[in-house]
N, CA, C and O atoms as a GROMACS GRO file, in nm:
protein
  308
    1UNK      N    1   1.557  -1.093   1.306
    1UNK     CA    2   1.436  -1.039   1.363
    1UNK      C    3   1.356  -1.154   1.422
    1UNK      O    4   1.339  -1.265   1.372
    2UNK      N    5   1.318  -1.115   1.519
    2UNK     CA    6   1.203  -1.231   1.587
    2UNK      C    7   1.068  -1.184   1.618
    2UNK      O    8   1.065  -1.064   1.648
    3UNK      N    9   0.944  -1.249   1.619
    3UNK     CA   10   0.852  -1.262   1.618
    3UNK      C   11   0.763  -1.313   1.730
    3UNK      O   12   0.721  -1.427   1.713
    4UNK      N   13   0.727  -1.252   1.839
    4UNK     CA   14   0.649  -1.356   1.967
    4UNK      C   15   0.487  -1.353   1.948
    4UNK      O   16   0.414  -1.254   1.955
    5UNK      N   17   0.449  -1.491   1.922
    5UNK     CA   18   0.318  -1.473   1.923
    5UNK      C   19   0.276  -1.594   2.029
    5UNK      O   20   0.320  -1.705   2.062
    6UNK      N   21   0.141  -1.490   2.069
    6UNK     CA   22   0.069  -1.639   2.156
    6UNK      C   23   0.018  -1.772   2.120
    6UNK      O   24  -0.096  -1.816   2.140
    7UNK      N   25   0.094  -1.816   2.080
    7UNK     CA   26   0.014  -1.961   1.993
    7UNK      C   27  -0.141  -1.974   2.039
    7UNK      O   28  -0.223  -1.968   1.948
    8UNK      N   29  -0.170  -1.984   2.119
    8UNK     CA   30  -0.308  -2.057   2.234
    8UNK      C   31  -0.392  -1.920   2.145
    8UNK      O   32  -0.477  -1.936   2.058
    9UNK      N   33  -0.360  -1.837   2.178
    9UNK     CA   34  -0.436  -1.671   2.096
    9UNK      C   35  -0.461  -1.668   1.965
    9UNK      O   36  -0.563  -1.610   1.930
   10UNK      N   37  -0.395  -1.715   1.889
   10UNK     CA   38  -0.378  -1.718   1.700
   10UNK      C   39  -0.419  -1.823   1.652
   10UNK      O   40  -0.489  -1.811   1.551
   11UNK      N   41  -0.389  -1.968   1.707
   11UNK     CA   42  -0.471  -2.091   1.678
   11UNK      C   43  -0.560  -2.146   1.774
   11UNK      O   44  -0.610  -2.255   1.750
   12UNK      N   45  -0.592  -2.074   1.901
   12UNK     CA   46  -0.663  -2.124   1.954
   12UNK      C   47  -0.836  -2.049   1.888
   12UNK      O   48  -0.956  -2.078   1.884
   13UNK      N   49  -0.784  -1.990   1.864
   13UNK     CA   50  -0.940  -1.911   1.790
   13UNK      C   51  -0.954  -1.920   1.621
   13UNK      O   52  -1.028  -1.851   1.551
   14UNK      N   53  -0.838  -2.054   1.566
   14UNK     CA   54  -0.911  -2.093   1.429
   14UNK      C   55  -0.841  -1.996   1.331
   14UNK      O   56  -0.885  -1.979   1.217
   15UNK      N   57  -0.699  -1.914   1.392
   15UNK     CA   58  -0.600  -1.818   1.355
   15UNK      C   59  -0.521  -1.915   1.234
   15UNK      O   60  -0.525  -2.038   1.222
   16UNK      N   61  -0.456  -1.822   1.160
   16UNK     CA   62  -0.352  -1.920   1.049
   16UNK      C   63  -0.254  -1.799   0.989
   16UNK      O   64  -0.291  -1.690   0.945
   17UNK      N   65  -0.103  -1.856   1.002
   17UNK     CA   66  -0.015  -1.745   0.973
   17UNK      C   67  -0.004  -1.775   0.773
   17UNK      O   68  -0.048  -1.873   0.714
   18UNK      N   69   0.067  -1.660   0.714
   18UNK     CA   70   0.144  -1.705   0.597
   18UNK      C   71   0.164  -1.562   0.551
   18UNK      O   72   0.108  -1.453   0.540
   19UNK      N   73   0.291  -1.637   0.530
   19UNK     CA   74   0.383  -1.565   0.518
   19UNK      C   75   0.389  -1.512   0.352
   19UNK      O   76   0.343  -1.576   0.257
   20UNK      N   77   0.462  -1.370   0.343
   20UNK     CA   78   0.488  -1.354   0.165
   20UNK      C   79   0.611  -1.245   0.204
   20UNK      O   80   0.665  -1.215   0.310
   21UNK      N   81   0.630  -1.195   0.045
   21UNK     CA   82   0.774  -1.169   0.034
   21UNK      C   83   0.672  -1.035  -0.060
   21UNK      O   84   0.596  -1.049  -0.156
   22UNK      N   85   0.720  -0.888   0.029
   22UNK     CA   86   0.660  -0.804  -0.086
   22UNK      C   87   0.558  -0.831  -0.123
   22UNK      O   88   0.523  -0.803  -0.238
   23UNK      N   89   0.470  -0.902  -0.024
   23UNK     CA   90   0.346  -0.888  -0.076
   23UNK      C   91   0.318  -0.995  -0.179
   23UNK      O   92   0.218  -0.981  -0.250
   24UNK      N   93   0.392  -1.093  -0.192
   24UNK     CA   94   0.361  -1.185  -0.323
   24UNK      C   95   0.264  -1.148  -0.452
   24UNK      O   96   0.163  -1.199  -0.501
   25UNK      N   97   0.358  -1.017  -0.487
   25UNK     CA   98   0.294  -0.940  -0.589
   25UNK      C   99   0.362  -1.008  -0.758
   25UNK      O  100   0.481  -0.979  -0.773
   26UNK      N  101   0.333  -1.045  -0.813
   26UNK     CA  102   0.377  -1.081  -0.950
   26UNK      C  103   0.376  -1.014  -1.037
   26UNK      O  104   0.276  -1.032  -1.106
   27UNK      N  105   0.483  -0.892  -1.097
   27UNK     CA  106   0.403  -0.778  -1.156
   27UNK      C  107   0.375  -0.891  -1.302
   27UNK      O  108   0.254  -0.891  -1.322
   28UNK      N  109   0.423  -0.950  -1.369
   28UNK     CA  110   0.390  -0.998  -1.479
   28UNK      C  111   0.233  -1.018  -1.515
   28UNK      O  112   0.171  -0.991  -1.618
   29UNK      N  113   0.184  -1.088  -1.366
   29UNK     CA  114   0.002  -1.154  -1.346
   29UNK      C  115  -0.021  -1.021  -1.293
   29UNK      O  116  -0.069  -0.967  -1.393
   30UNK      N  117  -0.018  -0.911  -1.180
   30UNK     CA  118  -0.093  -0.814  -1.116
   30UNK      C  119  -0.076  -0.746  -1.164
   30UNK      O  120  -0.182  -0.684  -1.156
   31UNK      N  121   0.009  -0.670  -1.247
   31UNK     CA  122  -0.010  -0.513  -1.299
   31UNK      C  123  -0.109  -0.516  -1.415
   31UNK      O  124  -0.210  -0.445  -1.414
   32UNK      N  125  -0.084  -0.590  -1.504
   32UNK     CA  126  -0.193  -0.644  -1.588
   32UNK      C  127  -0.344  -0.613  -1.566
   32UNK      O  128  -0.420  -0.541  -1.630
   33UNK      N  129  -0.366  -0.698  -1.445
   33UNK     CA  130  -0.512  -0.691  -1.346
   33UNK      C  131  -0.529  -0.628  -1.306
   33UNK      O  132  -0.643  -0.638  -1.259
   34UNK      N  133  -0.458  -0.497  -1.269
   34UNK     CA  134  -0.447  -0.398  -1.152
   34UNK      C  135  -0.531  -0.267  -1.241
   34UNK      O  136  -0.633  -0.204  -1.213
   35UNK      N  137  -0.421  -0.260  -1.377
   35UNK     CA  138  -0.439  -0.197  -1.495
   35UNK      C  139  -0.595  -0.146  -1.560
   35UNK      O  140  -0.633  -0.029  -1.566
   36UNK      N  141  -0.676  -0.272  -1.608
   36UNK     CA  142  -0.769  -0.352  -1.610
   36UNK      C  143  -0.881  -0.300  -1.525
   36UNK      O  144  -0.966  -0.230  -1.581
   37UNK      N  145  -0.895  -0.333  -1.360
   37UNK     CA  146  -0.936  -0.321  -1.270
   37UNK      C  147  -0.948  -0.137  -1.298
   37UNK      O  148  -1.055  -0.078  -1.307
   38UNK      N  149  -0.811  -0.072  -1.309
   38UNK     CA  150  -0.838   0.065  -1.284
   38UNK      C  151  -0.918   0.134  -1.354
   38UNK      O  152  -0.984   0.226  -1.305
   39UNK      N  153  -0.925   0.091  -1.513
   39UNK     CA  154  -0.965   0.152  -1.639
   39UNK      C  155  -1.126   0.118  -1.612
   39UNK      O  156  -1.213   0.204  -1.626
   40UNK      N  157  -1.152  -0.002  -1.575
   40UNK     CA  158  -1.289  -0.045  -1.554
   40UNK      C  159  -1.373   0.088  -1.471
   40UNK      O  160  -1.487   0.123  -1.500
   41UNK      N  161  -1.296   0.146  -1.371
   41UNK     CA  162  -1.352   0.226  -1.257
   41UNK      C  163  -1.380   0.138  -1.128
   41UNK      O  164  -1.456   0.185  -1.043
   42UNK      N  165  -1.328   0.021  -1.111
   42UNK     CA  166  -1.344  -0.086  -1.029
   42UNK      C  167  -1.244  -0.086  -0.905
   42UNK      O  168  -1.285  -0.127  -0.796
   43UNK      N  169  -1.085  -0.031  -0.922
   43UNK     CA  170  -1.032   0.021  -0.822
   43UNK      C  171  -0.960   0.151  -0.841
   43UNK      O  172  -0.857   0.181  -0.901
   44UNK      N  173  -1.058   0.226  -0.761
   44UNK     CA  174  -1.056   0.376  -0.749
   44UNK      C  175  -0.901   0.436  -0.699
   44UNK      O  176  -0.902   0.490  -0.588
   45UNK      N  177  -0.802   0.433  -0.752
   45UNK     CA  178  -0.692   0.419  -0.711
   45UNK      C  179  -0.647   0.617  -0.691
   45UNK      O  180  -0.547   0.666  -0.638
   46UNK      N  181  -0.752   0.679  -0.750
   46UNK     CA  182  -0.715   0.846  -0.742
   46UNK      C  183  -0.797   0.892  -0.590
   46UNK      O  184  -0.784   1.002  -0.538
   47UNK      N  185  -0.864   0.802  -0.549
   47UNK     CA  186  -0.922   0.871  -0.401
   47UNK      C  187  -0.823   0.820  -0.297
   47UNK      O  188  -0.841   0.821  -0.175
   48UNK      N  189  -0.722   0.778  -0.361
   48UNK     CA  190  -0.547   0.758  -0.239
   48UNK      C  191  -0.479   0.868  -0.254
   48UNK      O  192  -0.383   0.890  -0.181
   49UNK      N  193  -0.520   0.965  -0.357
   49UNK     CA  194  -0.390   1.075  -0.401
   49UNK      C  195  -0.458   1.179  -0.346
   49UNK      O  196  -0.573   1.221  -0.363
   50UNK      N  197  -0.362   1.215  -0.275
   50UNK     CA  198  -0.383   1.358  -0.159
   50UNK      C  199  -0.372   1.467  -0.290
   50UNK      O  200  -0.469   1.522  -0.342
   51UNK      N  201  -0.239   1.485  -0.326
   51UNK     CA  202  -0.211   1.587  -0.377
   51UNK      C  203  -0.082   1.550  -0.464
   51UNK      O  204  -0.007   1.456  -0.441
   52UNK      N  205  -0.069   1.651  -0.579
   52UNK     CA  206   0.013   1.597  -0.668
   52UNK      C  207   0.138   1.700  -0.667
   52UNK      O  208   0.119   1.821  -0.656
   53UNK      N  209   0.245   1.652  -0.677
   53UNK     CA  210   0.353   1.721  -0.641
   53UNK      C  211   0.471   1.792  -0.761
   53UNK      O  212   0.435   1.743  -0.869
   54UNK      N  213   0.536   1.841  -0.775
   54UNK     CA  214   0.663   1.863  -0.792
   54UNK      C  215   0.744   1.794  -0.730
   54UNK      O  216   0.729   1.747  -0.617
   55UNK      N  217   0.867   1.777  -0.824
   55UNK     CA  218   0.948   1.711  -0.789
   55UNK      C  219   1.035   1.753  -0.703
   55UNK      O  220   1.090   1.663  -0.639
   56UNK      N  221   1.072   1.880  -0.677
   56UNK     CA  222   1.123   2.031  -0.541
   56UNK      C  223   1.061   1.973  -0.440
   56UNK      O  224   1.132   1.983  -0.339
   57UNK      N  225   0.942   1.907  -0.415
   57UNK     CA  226   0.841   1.960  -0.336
   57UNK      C  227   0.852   1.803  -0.238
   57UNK      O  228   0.772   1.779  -0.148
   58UNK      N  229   0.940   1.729  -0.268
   58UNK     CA  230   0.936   1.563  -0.196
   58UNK      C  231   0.922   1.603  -0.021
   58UNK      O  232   0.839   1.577   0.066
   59UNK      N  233   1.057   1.682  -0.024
   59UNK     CA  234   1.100   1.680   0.099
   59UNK      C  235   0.981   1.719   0.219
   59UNK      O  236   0.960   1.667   0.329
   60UNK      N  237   0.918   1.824   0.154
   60UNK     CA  238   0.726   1.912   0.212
   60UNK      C  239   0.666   1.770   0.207
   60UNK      O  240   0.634   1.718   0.314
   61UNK      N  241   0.651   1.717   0.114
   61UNK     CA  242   0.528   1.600   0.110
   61UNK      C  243   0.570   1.490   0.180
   61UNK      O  244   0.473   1.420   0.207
   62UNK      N  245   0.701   1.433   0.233
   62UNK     CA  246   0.684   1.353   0.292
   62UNK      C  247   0.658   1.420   0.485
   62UNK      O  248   0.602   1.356   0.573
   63UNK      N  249   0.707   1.534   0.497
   63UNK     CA  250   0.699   1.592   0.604
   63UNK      C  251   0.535   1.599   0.666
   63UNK      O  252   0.485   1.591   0.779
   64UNK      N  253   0.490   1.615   0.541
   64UNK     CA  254   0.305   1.599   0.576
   64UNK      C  255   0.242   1.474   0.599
   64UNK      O  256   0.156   1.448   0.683
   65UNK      N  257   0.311   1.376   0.492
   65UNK     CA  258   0.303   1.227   0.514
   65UNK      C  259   0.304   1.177   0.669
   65UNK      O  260   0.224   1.109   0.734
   66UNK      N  261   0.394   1.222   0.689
   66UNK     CA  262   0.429   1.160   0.822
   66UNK      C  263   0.388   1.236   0.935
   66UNK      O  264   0.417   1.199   1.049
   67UNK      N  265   0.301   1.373   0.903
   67UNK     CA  266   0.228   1.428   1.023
   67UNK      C  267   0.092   1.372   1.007
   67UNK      O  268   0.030   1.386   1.113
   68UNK      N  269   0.026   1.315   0.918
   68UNK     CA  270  -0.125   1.295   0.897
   68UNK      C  271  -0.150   1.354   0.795
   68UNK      O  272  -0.227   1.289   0.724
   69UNK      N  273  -0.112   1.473   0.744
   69UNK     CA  274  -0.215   1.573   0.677
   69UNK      C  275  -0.247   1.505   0.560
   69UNK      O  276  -0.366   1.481   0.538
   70UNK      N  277  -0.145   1.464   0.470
   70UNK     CA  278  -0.205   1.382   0.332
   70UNK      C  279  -0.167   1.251   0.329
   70UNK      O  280  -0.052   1.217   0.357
   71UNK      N  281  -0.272   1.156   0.289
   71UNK     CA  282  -0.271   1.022   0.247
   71UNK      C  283  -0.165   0.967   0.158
   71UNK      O  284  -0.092   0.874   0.195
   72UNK      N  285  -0.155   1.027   0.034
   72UNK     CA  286  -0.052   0.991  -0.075
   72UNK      C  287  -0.080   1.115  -0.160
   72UNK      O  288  -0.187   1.169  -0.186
   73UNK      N  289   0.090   1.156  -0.210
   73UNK     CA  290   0.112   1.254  -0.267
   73UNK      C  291   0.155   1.232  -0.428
   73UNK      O  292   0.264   1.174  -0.428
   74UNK      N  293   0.121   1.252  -0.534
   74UNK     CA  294   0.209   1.177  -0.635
   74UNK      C  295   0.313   1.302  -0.733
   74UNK      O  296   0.266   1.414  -0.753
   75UNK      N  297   0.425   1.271  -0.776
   75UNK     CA  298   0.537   1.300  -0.845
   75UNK      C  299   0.532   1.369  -0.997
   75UNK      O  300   0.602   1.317  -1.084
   76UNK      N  301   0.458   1.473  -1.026
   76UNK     CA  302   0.417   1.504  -1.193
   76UNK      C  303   0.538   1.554  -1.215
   76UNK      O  304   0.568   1.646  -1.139
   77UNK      N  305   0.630   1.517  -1.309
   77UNK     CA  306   0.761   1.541  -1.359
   77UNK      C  307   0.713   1.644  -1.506
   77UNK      O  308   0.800   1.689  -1.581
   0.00000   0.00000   0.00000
């Protein structure tokens, strides 16, 4: 895969790349914090969930996903 950027455009205006892998997520250090964060009421992580699903029901929810209609759908087994 390649990448074209305007150099003069990205560092000429004080721009800086860096790079990560997945997000340079650590679940060992972030889920922990994430956890934490949620219980606090500090990141509101249920105003992402559209609607909660069945597990029948993937194939509908991603079909909506990908028209707009819902944000995130989640999986109640």
């Amino acid at each position: 895969m390649k990448l074209e950027l305007p150099l003069i455009d990205v560092f000429g205006r004080g721009g800086s790349l860096k790079s990560s892998w997945y997000g340079d997520c650590l679940p060992s250090r972030d889920f922990p914090m994430l956890i934490d964060l949620y219980l606090q009421g500090r990141l509101p992580l249920d105003a992402f969930v559209t609607e909660t699903i069945a597990l029948d029901d993937v194939e509908k929810a991603f079909e909506r996903m990908h028209g707009g209609d819902v944000l995130r759908s989640v999986v109640v087994l």
